[in-house]
C-alpha positions as CSV (number, residue, x, y, z in Angstrom):
1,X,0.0,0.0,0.0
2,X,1.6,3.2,-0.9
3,X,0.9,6.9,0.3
4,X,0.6,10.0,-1.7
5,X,3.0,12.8,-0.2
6,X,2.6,15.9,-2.8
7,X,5.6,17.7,-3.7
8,X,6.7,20.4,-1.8
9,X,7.9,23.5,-3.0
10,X,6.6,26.6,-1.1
11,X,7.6,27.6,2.3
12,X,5.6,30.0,5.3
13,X,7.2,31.5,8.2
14,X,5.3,33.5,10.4
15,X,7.2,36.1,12.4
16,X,7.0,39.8,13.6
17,X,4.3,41.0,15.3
18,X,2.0,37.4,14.6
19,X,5.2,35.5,16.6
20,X,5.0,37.4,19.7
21,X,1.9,36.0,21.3
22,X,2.1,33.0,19.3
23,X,4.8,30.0,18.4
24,X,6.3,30.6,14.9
25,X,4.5,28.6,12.5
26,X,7.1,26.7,10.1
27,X,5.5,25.0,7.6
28,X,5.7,23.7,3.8
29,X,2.8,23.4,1.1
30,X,2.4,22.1,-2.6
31,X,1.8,25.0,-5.2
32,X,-1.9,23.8,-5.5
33,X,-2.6,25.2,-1.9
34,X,-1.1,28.5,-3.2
35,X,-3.9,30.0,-3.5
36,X,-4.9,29.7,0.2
37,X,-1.6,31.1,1.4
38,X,-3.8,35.0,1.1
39,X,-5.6,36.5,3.5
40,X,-9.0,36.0,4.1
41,X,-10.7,39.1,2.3
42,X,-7.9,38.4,-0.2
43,X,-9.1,35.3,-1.0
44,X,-12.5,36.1,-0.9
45,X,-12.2,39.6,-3.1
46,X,-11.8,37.6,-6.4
47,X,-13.7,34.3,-5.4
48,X,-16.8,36.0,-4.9
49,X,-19.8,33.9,-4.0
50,X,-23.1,35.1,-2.5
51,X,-23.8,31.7,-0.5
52,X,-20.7,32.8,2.1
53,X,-19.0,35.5,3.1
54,X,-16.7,33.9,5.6
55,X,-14.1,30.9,5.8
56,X,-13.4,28.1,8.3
57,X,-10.4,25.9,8.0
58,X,-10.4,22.0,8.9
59,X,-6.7,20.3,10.3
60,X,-7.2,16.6,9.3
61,X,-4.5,15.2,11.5
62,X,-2.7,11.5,10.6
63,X,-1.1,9.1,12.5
64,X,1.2,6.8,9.9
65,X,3.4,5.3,12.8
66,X,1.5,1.7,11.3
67,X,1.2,2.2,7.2
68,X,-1.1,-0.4,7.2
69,X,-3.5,1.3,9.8
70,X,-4.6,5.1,9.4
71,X,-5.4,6.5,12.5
72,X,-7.1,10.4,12.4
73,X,-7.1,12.4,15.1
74,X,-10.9,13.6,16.6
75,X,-11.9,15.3,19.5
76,X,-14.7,15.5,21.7
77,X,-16.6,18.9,21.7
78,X,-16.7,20.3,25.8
79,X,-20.0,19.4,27.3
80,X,-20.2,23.2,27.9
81,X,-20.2,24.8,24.8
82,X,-22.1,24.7,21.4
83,X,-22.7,21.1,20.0
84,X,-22.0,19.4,23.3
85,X,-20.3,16.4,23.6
86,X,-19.8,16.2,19.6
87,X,-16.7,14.9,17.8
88,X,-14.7,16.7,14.8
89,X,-11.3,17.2,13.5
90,X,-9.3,20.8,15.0
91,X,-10.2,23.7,13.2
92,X,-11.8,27.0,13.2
93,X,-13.1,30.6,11.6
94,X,-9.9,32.5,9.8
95,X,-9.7,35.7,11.9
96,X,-8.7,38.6,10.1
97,X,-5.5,38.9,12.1
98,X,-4.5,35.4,10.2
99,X,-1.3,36.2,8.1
100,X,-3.3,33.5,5.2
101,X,-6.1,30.6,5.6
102,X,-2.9,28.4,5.5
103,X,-1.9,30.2,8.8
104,X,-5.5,29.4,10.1
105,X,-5.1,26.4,9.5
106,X,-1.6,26.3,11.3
107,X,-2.9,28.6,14.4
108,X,-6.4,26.6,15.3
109,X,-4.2,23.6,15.5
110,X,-2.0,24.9,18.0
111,X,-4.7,26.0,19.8
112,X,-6.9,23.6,19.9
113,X,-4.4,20.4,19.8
114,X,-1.0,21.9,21.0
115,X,0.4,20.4,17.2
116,X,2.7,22.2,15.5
117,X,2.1,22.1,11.4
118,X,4.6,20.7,9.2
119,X,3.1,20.1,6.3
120,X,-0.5,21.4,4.8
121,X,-2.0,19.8,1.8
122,X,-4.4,21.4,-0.9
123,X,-8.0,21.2,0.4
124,X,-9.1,17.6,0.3
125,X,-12.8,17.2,-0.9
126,X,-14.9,19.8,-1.5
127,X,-15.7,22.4,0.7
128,X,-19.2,22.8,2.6
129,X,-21.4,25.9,3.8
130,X,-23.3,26.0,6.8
131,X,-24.6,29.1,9.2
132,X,-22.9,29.8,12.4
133,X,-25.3,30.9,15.3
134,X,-24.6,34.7,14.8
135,X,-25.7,34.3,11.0
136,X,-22.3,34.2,9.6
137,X,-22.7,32.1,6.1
138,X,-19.1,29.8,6.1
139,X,-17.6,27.9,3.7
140,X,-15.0,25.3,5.0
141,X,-12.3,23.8,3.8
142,X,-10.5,21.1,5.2
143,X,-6.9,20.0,5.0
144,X,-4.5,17.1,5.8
145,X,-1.6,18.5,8.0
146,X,1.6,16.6,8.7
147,X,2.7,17.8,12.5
148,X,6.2,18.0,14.1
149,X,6.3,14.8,16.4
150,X,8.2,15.4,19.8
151,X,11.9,14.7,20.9
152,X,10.4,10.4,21.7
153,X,8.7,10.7,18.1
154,X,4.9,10.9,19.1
155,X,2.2,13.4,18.4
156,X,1.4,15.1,22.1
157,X,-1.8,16.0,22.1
158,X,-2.9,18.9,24.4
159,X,-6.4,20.0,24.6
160,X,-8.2,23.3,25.4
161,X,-10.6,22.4,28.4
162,X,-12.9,25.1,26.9
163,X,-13.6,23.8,23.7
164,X,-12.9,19.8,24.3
165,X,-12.9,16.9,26.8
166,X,-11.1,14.3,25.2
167,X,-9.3,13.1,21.7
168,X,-9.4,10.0,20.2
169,X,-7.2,8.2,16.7
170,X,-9.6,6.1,15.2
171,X,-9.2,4.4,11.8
172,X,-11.2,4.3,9.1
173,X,-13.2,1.1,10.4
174,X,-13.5,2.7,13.7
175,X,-15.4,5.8,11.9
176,X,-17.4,4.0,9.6
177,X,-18.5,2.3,13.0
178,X,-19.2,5.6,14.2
179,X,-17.0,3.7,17.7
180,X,-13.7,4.1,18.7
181,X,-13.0,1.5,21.7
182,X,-16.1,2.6,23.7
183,X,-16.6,6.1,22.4
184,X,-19.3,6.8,20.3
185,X,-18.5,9.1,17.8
186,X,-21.5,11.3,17.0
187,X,-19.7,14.0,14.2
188,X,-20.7,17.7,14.4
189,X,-22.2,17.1,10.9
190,X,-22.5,15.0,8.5
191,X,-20.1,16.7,5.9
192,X,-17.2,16.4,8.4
193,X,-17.8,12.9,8.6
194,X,-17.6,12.4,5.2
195,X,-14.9,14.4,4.7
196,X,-12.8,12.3,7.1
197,X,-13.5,9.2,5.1
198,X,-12.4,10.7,1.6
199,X,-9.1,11.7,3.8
200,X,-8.4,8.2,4.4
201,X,-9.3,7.6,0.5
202,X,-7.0,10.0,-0.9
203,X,-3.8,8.6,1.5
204,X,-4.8,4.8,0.0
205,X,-4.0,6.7,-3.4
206,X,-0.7,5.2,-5.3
C-alpha cells in the first residue's frame, strides 16, 4: 500500500508581530494550496460567492506510525459549549488577524491540539457551507496537516478544556463504525464525517 506525499515546494514562516503571542508557525505546502496562502478578504475579493462571506479551516491530522493502519485524530466537543459532547477534526473561523487561511489552519491547530504544522495539503474534498449561530454564512475547507512529532517521536496532544474533553485516533473502520473503543462518535455534521473518510481515501491513493 503506498501513500501520496505531494511535492513540496513553497515555504511559510510566520514572524514579527504574529510571533509574539504566538509560536512561529514553520511550515511547507504544494503550489496547489497556493492560492490559500492570502488572507481572508484576499481570498474572498476575487472568489466571490453570494452563499458565504466567511471561511473556516479544517486540520485533518494522521497518524502513519502503522502504514497499514490510518489512524485520524478527533476530538470531543466540551459538554459546555455549542454542539456538546460532539466529535470533529481541529479547526476553526480564519480571523482577520490570520497572516493566510494556511496560517489558520496552522494557528487553530496549535490552539486547539497543542500540534505544530509541518506540512498542509491542498483542500481535500470539497468544501461545505453552513450558518454559524450569529448568522455568519461559512464555507469550510478542510486540509491534511503533517505535525512535528516530539523529541520520543509521538504526536502530544494537548487539549483546550474550553472547547474539548477528550481526543481520540480512530481508523477508518473505527469511523465508519461511528465507535472508537467505547466512544461513540457522534460527528458535528454530516459533511465532516464524510470528509474524514475521503481523507483516508486520498492517503490509500498510489
Amino acid at each position: 500500500m503506498k501513500y501520496a506525499i505531494r511535492p513540496i515546494l513553497l515555504r511559510i514562516k510566520i514572524s514579527g508581530a504574529a510571533a509574539a503571542t504566538r509560536p512561529t508557525f514553520d511550515f511547507t505546502f504544494p503550489p496547489s494550496a497556493a492560492v490559500f496562502a492570502a488572507s481572508q478578504q484576499s481570498y474572498l475579493s476575487p472568489h466571490p460567492d453570494a452563499r458565504f462571506n466567511y471561511i473556516a479551516t479544517g486540520a485533518l491530522v494522521f497518524d502513519t506510525t502503522n502504514p497499514l493502519k490510518l489512524r485520524i485524530l478527533l476530538m470531543q466537543r466540551s459538554a459546555s459549549d455549542s454542539m456538546p459532547n460532539k466529535w470533529e477534526t481541529p479547526g476553526g473561523g480564519v480571523d482577520d488577524e490570520d497572516e493566510s487561511i494556511l496560517h489558520a489552519v496552522a494557528r487553530e491547530l496549535w490552539e486547539e491540539a497543542g500540534l505544530k504544522s509541518k506540512q498542509i495539503s491542498a483542500p481535500v474534498g470539497e468544501p461545505y457551507l453552513f450558518t454559524s449561530r450569529s448568522g455568519k454564512r461559512i464555507c469550510k475547507f478542510n486540509f491534511v496537516v503533517q505535525v512535528k512529532a516530539d523529541a520520543e517521536s509521538r504526536f502530544t496532544v494537548k487539549l483546550d478544556p474550553e472547547e474539548h474533553q477528550r481526543f481520540v485516533w480512530a481508523s477508518e473502520d473505527e469511523v465508519k463504525a461511528k465507535k472508537a473503543k467505547d466512544l461513540e462518535l457522534d460527528f458535528t455534521m454530516k459533511e465532516l464525517e464524510q470528509m474524514v473518510l475521503v481523507a483516508f481515501n486520498q492517503l490509500k491513493e498510489p
